[in-house]
C-alpha positions as CSV (number, residue, x, y, z in Angstrom):
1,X,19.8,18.7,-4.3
2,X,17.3,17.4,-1.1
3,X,17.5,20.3,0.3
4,X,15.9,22.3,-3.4
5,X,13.9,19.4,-3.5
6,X,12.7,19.8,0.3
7,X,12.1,23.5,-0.7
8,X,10.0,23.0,-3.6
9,X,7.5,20.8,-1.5
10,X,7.1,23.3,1.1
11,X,6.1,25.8,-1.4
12,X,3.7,23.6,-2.2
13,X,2.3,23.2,1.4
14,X,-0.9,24.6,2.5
15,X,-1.5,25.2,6.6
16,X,-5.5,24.4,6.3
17,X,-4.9,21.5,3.6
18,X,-2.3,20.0,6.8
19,X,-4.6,20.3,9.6
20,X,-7.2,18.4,7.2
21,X,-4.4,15.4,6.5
22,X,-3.3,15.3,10.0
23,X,-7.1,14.5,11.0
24,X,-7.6,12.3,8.1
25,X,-4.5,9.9,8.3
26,X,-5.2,9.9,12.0
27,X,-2.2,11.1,13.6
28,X,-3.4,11.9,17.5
29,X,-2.3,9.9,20.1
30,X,-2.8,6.4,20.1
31,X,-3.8,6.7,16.1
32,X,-2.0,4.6,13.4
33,X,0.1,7.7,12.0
34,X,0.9,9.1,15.4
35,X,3.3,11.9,15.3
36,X,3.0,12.1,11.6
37,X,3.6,15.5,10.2
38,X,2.0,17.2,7.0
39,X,3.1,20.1,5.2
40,X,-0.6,19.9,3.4
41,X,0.6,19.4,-0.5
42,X,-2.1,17.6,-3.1
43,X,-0.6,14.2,-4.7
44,X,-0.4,15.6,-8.4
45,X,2.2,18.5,-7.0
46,X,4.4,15.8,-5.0
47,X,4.1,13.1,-8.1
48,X,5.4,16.5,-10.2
49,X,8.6,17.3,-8.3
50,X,9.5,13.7,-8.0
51,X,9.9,13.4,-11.7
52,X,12.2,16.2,-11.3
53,X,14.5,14.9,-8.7
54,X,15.0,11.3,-10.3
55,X,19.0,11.3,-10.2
56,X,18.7,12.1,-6.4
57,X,21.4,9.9,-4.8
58,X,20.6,7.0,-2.7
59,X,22.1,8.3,0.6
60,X,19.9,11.5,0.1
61,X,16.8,9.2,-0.7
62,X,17.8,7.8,2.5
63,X,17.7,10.7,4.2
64,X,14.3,11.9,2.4
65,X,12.9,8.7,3.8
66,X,13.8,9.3,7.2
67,X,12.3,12.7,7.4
68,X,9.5,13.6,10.2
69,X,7.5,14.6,7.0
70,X,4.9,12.8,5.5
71,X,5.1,14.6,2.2
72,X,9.2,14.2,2.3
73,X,9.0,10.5,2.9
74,X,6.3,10.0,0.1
75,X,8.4,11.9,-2.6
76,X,11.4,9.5,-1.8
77,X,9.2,6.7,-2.6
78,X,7.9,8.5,-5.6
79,X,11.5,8.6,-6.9
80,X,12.1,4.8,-6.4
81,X,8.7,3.8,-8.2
82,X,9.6,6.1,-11.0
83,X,13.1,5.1,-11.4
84,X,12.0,1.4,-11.3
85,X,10.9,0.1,-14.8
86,X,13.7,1.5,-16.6
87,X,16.1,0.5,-13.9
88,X,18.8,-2.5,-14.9
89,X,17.9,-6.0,-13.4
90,X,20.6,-4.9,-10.9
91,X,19.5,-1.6,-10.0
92,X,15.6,-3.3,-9.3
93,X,17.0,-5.5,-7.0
94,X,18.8,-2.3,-5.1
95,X,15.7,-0.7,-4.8
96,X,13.6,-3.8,-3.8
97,X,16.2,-4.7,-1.4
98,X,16.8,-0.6,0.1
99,X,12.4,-0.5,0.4
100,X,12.3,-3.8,2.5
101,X,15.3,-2.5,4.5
102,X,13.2,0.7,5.5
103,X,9.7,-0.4,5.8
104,X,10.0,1.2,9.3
105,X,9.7,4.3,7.2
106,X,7.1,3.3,5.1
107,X,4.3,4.3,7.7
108,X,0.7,5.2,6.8
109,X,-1.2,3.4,4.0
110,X,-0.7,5.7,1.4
111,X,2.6,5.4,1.2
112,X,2.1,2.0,1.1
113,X,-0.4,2.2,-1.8
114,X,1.6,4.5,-3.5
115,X,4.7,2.4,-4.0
116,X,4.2,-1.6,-2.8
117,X,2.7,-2.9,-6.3
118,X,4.9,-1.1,-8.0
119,X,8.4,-2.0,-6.4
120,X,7.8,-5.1,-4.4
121,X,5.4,-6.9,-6.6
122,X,7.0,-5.9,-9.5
123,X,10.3,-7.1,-8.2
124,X,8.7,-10.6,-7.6
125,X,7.1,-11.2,-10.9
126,X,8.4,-14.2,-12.1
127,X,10.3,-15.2,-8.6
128,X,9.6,-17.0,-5.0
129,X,6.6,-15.0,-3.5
130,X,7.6,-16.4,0.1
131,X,9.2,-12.8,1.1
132,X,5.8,-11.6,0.9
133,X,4.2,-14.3,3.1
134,X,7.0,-13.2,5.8
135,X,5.2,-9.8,5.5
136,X,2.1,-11.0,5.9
137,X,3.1,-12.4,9.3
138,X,4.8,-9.8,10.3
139,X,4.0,-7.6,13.6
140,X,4.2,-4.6,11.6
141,X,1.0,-3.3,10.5
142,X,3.0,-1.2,7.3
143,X,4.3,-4.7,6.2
144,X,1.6,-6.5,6.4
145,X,-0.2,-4.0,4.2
146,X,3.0,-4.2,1.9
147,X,2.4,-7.9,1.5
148,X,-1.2,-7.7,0.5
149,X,-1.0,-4.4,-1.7
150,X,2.3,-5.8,-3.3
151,X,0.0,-8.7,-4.5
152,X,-2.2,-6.3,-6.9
153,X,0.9,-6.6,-9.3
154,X,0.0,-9.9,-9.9
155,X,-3.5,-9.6,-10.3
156,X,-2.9,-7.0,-13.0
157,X,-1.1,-9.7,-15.1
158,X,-4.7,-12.2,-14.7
159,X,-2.7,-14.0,-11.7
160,X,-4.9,-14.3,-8.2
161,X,-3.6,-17.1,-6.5
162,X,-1.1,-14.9,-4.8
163,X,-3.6,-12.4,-3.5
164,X,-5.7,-15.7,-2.6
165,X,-3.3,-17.1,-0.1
166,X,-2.1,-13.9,1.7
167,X,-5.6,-12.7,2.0
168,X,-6.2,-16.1,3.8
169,X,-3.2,-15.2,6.0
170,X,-4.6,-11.6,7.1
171,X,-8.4,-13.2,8.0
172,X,-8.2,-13.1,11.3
173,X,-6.1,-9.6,11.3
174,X,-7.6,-7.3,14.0
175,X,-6.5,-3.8,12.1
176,X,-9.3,-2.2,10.0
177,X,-6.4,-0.9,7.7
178,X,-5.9,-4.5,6.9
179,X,-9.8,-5.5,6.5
180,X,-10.1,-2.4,4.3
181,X,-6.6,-3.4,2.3
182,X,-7.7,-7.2,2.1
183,X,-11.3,-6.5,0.7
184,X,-9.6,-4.2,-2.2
185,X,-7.7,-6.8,-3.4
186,X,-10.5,-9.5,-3.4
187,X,-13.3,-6.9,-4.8
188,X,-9.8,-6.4,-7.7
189,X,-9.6,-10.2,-8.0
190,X,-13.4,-10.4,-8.9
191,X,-13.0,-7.9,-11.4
192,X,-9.7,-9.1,-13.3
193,X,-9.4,-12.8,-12.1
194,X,-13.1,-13.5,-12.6
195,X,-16.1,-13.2,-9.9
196,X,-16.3,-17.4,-9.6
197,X,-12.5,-16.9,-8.1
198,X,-13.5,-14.0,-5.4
199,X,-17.3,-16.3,-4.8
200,X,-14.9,-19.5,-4.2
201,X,-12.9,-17.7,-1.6
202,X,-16.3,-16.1,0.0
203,X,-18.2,-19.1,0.3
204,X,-15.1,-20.6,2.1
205,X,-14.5,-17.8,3.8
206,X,-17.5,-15.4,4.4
207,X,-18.4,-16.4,7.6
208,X,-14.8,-15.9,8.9
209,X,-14.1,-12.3,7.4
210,X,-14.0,-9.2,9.5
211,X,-17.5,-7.0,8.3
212,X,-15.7,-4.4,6.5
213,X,-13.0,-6.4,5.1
214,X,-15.9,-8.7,3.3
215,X,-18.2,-5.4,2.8
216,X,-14.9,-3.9,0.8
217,X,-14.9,-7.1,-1.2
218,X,-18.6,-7.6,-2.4
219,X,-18.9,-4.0,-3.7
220,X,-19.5,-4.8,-7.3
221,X,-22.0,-7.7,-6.2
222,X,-25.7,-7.4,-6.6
223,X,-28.0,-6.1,-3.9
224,X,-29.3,-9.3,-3.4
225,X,-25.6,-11.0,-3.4
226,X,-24.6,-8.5,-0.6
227,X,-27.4,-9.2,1.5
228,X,-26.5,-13.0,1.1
229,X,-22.8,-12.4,1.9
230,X,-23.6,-10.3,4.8
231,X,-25.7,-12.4,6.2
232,X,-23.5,-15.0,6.5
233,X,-20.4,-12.9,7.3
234,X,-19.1,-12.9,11.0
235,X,-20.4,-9.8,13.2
């Protein structure tokens, strides 16, 4: 079955569209996805043969994971967040427990975005957050952007404190993957949570924040809020 599934992605693949990913998810030498290899295939198509390979067994999974291919490694996590909401209480725990166990694989920020929400955070609704609070101290960049994407589930459901408190964990990150990841999730808070929340957490805050983290998360501010923000923000 991985190996039809494997097939069906490289059909997919475009040469051109893989030279344009490499550059983009910065894979050269010394670059955060280093090594990382594209077979140039759009998200839609890879979202589409993942729904068709949902009984795919684990150990294959694993093995999908652990593929030199981006596009391989993303459809194994499409697979787990598709098989997760109708999963037993059992089964989501398998899955949570199997993504944390391979967060080595879990390597560039999509596949982070694609799959952190919607596996971690939805595993934690409703439990001890502190798992994601050992992410957020982790030396791993991947996990640390796990920690604050996984948060988003919670802010979906009105709930910010969560994204509050690992956002004040990540301040004084020094990757721009994590300013960029951290400003989402505060510009996300504003918008669901309410803006006094994100303006609390600013006026504490501002003059601490990394420029693009805050830049990310005072998007939907007025002009004249920015240039307040900005002004105060650390250079």
């Amino acid at each position: 079955m991985i190996e039809h599934l494997k097939s069906e992605l490289r059909q997919c693949g475009s040469p051109e569209k893989a030279k344009i990913l490499q550059r983009f998810f910065k894979t050269g030498k010394g670059e955060y996805g280093e090594g990382d290899i594209f077979l140039g295939i759009t998200m839609p198509e890879q979202r589409r043969i993942a729904q068709q390979f949902l009984t795919l067994p684990w150990e294959e999974i694993e093995k999908l994971l652990h593929s030199p291919e981006h596009e391989f490694r993303m459809a194994a996590l499409l697979i787990l967040v598709y098989r997760f909401p109708k999963a037993s209480p059992t089964e989501k725990q398998e899955i949570y427990h199997f993504y944390l166990a391979h967060t080595h694989w879990i390597n560039n920020w999509d596949l982070v975005d694609v799959s952190a929400e919607h596996i971690v955070g939805a595993f934690l609704e409703g439990k001890e957050k502190s798992p994601l609070f050992q992410l957020a101290h982790s030396k791993s960049l991947w996990e640390r952007r796990i920690a604050i994407i996984s948060s988003f589930a919670f802010l979906k459901n009105g709930d910010g404190e969560i994204t509050l408190a690992i956002a004040e964990v990540l301040l004084s990150d020094k990757h721009d993957l994590i300013h960029k990841a951290v400003g989402w999730m505060l510009r996300e808070l504003g918008k669901r949570c309410g803006r006094e929340k994100e303006q609390e957490f600013l006026e504490k805050h501002a003059k601490k924040m990394p420029r693009r983290m805050l830049r990310y998360g005072i998007e939907h501010f007025t002009a004249e809020e920015k240039q307040k923000y900005m002004r105060e923000g650390r250079n």
